[in-house]
N, C-alpha and C positions, 0 to 999 in steps of 0.2 A: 571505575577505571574509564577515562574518556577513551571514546572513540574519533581513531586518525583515521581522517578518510585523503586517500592519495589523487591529486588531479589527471593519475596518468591510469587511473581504472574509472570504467564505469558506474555508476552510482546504480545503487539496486532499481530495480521498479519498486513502486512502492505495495504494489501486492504481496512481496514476497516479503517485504520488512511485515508487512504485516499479521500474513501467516506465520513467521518465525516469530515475531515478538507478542506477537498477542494468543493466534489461535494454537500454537503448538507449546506455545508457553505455559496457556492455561488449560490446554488438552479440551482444547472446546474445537464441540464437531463444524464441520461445513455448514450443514443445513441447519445447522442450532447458532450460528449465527446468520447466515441468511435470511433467518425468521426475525432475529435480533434485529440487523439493518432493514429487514422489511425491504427485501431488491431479492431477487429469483437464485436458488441454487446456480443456476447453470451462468450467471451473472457474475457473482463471488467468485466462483471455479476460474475464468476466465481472469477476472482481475488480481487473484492471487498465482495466476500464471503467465502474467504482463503482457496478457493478449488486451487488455480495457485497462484505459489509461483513467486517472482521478478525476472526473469531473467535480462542480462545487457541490452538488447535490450530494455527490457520495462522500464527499470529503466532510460535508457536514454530518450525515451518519453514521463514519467514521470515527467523528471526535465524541458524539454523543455516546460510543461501545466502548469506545479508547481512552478518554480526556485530554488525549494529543488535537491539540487541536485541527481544524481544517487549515489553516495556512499553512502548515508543517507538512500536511497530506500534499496541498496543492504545490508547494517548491518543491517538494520531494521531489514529484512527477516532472518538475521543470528541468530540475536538475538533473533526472534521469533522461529526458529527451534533448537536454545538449548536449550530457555526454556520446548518446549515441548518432548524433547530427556529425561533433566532431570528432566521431572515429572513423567515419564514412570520407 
């Protein structure tokens, strides 16, 4: 089923697409992936509560836990930071 994403809502951060689609998906712990991406528990915590936005670095560690790629990590986050530019 594709997914409609509407211009007049904000687009997720990408932390949370990613706890929803990967770590709650496959019931894998915080620290059991923190260890996976190799970046600090309290790191992940934070990027999967869109307090840390995608840099390339983690968008690449990303894609290697994922197979989504890091481009897909990096517009994510672009596209989460326009929507919230233009709701301001």
């Amino acid at each position: 089923m594709p997914v409609l994403r509407s211009n007049h809502l904000p687009t997720q951060h990408p932390g949370v697409v990613f706890k929803r689609y990967y770590l709650d998906r496959h019931n894998i712990k915080l620290t059991d992936a923190a260890k996976t991406l190799d970046i600090e528990t309290y790191h992940l915590n934070n990027f999967i509560n869109g307090e840390v936005t995608v840099t390339y670095p983690l968008a690449t560690k990303l894609e290697s836990v994922t197979g989504i790629s890091s481009s897909f990590w990096l517009n994510l986050q672009k596209s989460h930071n326009s929507s919230i530019d233009s709701s301001m």
